[in-house]
C-alpha positions as a printed NumPy array, in Angstrom:
array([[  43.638,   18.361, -109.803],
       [  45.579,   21.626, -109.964],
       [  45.075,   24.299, -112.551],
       [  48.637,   23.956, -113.888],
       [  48.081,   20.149, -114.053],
       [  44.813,   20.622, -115.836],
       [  46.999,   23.279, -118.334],
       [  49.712,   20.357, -118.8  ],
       [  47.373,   17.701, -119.391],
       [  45.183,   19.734, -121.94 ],
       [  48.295,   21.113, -123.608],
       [  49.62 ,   17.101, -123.656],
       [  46.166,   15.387, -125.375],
       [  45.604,   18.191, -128.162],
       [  49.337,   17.993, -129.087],
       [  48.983,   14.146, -128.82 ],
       [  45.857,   14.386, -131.212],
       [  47.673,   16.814, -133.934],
       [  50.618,   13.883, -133.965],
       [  47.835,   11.554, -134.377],
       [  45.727,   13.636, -137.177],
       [  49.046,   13.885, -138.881],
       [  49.543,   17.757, -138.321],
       [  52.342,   19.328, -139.896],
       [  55.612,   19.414, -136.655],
       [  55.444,   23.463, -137.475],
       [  51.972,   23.49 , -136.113],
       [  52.003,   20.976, -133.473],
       [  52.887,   22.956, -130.248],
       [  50.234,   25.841, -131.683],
       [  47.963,   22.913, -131.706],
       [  48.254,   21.873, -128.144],
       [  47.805,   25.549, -126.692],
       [  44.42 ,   25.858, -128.935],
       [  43.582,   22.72 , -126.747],
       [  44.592,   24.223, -123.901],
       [  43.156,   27.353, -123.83 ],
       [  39.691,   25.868, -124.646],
       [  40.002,   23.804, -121.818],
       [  41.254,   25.851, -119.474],
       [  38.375,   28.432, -120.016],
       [  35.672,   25.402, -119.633],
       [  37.451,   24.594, -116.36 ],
       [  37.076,   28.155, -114.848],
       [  34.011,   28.702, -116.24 ],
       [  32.661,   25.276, -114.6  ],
       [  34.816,   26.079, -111.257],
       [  32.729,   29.044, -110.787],
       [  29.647,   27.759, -110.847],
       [  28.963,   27.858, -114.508],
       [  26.552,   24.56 , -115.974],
       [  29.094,   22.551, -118.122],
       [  26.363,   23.549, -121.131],
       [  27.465,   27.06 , -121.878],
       [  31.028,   26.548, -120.638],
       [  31.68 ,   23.937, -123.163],
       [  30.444,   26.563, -126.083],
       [  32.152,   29.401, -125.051],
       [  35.471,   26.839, -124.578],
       [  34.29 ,   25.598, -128.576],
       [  33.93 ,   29.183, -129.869],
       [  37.114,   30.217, -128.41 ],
       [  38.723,   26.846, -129.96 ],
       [  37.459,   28.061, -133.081],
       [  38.665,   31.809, -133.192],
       [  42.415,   30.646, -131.756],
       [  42.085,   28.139, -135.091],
       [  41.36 ,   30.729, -137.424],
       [  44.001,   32.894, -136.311],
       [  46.57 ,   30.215, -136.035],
       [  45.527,   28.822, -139.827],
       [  46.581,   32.671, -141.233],
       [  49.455,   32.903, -139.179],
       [  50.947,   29.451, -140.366],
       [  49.207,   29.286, -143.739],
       [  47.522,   25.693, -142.406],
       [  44.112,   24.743, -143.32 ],
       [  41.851,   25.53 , -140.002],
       [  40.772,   21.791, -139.399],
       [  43.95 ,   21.011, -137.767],
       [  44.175,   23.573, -135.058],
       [  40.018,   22.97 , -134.663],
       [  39.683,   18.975, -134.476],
       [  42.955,   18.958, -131.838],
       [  41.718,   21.87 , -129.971],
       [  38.361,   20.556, -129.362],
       [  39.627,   17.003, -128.008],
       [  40.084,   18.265, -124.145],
       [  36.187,   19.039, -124.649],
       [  34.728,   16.148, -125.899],
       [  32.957,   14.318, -123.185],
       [  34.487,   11.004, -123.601],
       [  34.226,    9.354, -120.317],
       [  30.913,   11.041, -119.879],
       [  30.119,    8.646, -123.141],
       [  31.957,    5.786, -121.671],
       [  29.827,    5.633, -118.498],
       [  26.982,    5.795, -120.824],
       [  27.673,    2.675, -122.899],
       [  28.85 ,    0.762, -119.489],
       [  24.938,    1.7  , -117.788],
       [  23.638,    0.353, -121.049],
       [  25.662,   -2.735, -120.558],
       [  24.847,   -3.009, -116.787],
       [  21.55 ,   -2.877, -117.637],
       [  20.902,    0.814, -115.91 ],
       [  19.006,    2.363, -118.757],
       [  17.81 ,    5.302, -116.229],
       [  21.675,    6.125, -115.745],
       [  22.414,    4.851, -119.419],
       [  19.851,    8.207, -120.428],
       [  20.791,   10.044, -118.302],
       [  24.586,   10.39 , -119.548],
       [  24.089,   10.083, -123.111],
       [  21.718,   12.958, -122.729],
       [  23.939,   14.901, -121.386],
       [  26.824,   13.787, -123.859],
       [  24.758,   14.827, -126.566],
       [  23.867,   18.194, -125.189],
       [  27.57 ,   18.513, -124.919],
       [  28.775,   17.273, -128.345],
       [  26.294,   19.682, -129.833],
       [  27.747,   22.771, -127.835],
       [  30.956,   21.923, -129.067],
       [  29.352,   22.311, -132.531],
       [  27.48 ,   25.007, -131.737],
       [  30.472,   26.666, -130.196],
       [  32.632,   26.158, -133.412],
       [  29.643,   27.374, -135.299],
       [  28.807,   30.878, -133.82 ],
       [  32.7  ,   31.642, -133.747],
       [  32.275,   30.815, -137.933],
       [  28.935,   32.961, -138.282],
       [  30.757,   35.782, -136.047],
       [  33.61 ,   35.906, -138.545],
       [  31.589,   35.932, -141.777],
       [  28.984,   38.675, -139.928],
       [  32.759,   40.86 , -139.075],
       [  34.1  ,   40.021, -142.711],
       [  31.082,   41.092, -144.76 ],
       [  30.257,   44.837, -142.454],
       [  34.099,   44.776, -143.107],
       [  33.788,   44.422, -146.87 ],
       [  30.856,   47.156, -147.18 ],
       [  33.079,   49.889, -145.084],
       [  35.82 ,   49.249, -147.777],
       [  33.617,   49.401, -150.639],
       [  31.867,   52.822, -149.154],
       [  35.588,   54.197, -148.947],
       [  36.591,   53.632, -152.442]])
């Protein structure tokens, strides 16, 4: 699949999501290019050569700093740009192959993908995460310049 389908089809599933997580309309477009831009970067990152692993963070953490700049720009709570911009990276047919080995009785598959759909779930968490420590570490050497200045 093409880059510019893989930008439509990202853009289409986190807008679809901020419908779904009732999002306010104002927000919803902002919503699906959070999605998209996380996505896009874990595609390029994976289409060099990159393990999905560390893609998948860096796609999170960028997720998270488009959310917090989106949530002061349209005075939303940050949730809503996070939970629909994360959707593109949530291995969901990774987890749906998992279930169906389980079912088919391949536990060695079965493992093997719910391993790796764990691995992946927590480096969308860790992503989100280190974007959130990164901003409170910028905020509070922020803070202690001002204070010096006064």
């Amino acid at each position: 699949m093409g880059i510019i389908a893989q930008l439509i089809t990202s853009f289409i599933a986190s807008l679809g999501f901020g419908i779904l997580f009732n999002a306010p309309k104002k927000v919803l477009v902002q919503c699906g290019i959070n999605g998209m831009a996380g996505w896009i970067v874990y595609y390029l990152l994976v289409d060099i050569g990159m393990n999905a692993l560390p893609a998948t963070i860096l796609g999170a953490a960028l997720v998270a700093v488009i959310s917090r700049i989106f949530a002061k720009m349209y005075k939303t709570p940050i949730i809503i740009f996070n939970v629909s911009g994360i959707i593109p990276l949530v291995p969901g047919g990774m987890a749906y192959n998992a279930m169906r080995s389980f079912v088919q009785n391949d536990y060695y598959a079965a493992f093997e993908y719910a391993t790796e759909v764990m691995l992946l779930a927590g480096g969308i968490a860790m992503g989100l995460m280190f974007s959130e420590v990164l901003n409170q570490v910028m905020l509070k050497t922020s803070g202690k310049k001002r204070r010096t200045q006064l």
